[in-house]
Structures are given as C-alpha cells and as structure tokens.
C-alpha positions as a Markdown table, in Angstrom:
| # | Residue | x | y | z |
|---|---|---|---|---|
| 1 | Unk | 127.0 | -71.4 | 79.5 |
| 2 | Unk | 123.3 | -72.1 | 79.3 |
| 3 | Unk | 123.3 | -75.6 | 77.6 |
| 4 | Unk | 120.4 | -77.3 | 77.1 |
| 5 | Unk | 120.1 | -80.8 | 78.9 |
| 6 | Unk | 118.6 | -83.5 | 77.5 |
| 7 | Unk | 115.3 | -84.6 | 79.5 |
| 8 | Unk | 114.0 | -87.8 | 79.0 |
| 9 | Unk | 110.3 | -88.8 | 78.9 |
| 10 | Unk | 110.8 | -92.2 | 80.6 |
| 11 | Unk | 113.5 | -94.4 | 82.2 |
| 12 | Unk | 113.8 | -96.1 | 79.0 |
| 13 | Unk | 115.0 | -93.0 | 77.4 |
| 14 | Unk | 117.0 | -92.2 | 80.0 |
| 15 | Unk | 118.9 | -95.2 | 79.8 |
| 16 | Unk | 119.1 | -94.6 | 76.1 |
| 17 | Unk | 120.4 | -91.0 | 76.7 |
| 18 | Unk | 122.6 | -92.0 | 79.6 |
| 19 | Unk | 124.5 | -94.1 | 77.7 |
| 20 | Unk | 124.9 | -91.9 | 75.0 |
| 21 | Unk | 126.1 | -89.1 | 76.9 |
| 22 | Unk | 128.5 | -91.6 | 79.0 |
| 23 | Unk | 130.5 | -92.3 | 75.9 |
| 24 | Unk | 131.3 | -88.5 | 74.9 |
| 25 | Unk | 132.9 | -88.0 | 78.6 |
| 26 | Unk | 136.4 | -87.7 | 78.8 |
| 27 | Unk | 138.3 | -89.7 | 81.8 |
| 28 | Unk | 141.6 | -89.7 | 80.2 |
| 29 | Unk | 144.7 | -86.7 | 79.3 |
| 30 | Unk | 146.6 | -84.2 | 81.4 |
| 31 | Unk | 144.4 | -81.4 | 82.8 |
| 32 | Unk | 147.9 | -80.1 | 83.8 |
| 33 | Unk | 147.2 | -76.9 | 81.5 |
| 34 | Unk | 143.9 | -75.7 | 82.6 |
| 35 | Unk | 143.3 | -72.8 | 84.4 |
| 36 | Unk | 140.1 | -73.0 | 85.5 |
| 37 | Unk | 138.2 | -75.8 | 86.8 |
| 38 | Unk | 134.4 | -75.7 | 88.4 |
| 39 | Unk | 133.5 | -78.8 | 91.0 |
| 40 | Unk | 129.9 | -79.2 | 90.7 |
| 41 | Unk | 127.6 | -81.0 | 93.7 |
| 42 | Unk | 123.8 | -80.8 | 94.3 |
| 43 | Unk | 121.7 | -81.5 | 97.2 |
| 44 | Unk | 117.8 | -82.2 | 97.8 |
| 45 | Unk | 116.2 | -81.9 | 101.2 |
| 46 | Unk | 112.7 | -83.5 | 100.8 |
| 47 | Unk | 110.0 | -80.2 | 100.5 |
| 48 | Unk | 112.4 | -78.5 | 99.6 |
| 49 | Unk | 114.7 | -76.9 | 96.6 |
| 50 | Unk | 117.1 | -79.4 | 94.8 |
| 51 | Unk | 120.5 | -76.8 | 95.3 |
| 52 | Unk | 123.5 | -77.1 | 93.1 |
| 53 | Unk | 126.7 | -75.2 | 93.6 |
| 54 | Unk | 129.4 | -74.4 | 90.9 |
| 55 | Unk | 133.0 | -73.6 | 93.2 |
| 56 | Unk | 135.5 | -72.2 | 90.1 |
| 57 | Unk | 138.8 | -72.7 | 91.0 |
| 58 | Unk | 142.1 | -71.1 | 89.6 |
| 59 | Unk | 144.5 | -74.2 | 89.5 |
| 60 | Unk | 147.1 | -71.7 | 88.1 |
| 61 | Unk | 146.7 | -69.1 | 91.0 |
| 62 | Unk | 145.6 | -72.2 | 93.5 |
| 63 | Unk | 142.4 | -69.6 | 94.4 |
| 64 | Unk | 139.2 | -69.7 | 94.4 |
| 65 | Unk | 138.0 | -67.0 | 92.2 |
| 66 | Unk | 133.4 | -67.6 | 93.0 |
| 67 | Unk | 130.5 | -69.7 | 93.9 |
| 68 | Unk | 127.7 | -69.8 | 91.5 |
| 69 | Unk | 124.4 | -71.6 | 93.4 |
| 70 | Unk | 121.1 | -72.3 | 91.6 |
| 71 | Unk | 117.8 | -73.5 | 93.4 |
| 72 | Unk | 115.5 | -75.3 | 91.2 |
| 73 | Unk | 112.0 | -76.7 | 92.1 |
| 74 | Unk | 112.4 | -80.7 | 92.1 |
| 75 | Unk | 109.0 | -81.1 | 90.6 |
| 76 | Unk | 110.4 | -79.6 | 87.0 |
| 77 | Unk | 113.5 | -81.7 | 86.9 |
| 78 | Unk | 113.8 | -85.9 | 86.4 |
| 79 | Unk | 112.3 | -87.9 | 89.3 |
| 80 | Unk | 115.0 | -89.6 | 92.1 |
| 81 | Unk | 115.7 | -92.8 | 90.5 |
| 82 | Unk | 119.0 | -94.5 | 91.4 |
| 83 | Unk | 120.9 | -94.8 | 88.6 |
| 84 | Unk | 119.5 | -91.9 | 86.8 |
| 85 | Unk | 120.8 | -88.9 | 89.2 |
| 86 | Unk | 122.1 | -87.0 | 86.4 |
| 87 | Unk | 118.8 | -86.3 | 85.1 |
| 88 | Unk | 117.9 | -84.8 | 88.4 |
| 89 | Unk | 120.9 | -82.6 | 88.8 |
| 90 | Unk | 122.4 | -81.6 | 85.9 |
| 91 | Unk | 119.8 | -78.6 | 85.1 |
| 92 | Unk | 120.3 | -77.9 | 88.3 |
| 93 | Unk | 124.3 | -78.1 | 87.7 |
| 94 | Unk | 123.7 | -76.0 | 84.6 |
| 95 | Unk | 122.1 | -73.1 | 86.3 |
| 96 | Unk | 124.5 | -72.8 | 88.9 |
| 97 | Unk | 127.3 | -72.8 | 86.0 |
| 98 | Unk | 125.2 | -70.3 | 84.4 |
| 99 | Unk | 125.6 | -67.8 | 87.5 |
| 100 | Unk | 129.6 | -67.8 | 87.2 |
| 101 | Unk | 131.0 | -64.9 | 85.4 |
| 102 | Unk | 133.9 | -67.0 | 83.6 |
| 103 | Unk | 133.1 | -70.1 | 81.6 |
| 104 | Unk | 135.4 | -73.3 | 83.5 |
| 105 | Unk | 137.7 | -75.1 | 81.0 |
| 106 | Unk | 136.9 | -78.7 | 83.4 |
| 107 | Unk | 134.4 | -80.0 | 85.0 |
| 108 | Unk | 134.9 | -81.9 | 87.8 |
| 109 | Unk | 131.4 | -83.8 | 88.6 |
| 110 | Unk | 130.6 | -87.1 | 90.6 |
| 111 | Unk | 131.3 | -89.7 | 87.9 |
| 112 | Unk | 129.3 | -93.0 | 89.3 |
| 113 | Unk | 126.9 | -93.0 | 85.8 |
| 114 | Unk | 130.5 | -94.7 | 84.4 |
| 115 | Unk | 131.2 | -97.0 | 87.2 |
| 116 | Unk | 126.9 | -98.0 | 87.2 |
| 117 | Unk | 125.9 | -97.0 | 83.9 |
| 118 | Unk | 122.3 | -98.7 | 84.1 |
C-alpha cells in the first residue's frame, strides 16, 4: 500500500488537513460486495512504541486470512492531541497495512474525526 500521509507542521494545519481529508471519506453505499476488509486500531503505552494492527478479513469466506502489526517510535509521528489522533496513528495504520500480503478493498477505522471534527 505504502501511501504517504499527510503530516502537518502545526495544529493549525492539522485542522486544515483534517477537514480536508474528512470530506473525501465515504460513510455511505453497500459494502455488501467486498471481499476483503482490514480493521485498523493502534495503541501507545507511554515509553514505549505507538503499535498498530491491520486484521484482514474475508467477508466472503467469513475468515480471517492475516495480521499485519507495525511498531513506530512516537517521537516521529504527530504529538497526542485530542482531536487530532489521526495524525498520530495513521503512519502507524499505514505500516501495518503495508505488512499484509493483499491490499483490503475497505477500511474499517474508528471514525470520531466525523463525529468531532475540530
């Protein structure tokens, strides 16, 4: 997959970003014909690595076909900022992605930037 993410400089950027980004997601349509899906979730335990899993999931099968886990240093990623989560986790989301042989067709992430945008 190896996307680039956008990384902002400051939390004015970010909001600028975030709300760009917010208005290209997709909450809407039928997912009923995709085969795989990856569920994304990260987690930080202070000193420590900021971890990310990627869980791909057959929906066709109703299998789980592999785990693809990153570990990224929290020092090169976005500060914790509520509000701004997405900064933090999303390379870390990326590089987990990145570790799965077959590319997911849906994404299933938390979606709180929407509901909280700034």
């Amino acid at each position: 997959m190896n996307t680039a993410f956008p990384m902002p400089e400051d939390y004015r950027e970010a909001g600028r970003l975030q709300r760009q980004l917010a208005a290209q997601v997709v909450v809407n349509g039928d997912p009923g014909n995709v085969r795989l899906l990856a569920a994304l979730d990260a987690s930080h335990k202070r000193g420590g690595n900021l971890v990310a899993a990627a869980v791909l999931w057959d929906c066709r099968q109703n299998r789980l076909c592999e785990i693809g886990l990153a570990h990224v240093d929290p020092d090169t990623v976005f500060p914790y900022v509520p509000g701004y989560l997405s900064f933090r986790e999303a390379p870390a989301y990326l590089a987990a992605l990145d570790q799965l042989s077959q590319k997911p067709e849906l994404l299933l992430v938390d979606g709180q930037g929407i509901a909280h945008p700034d």
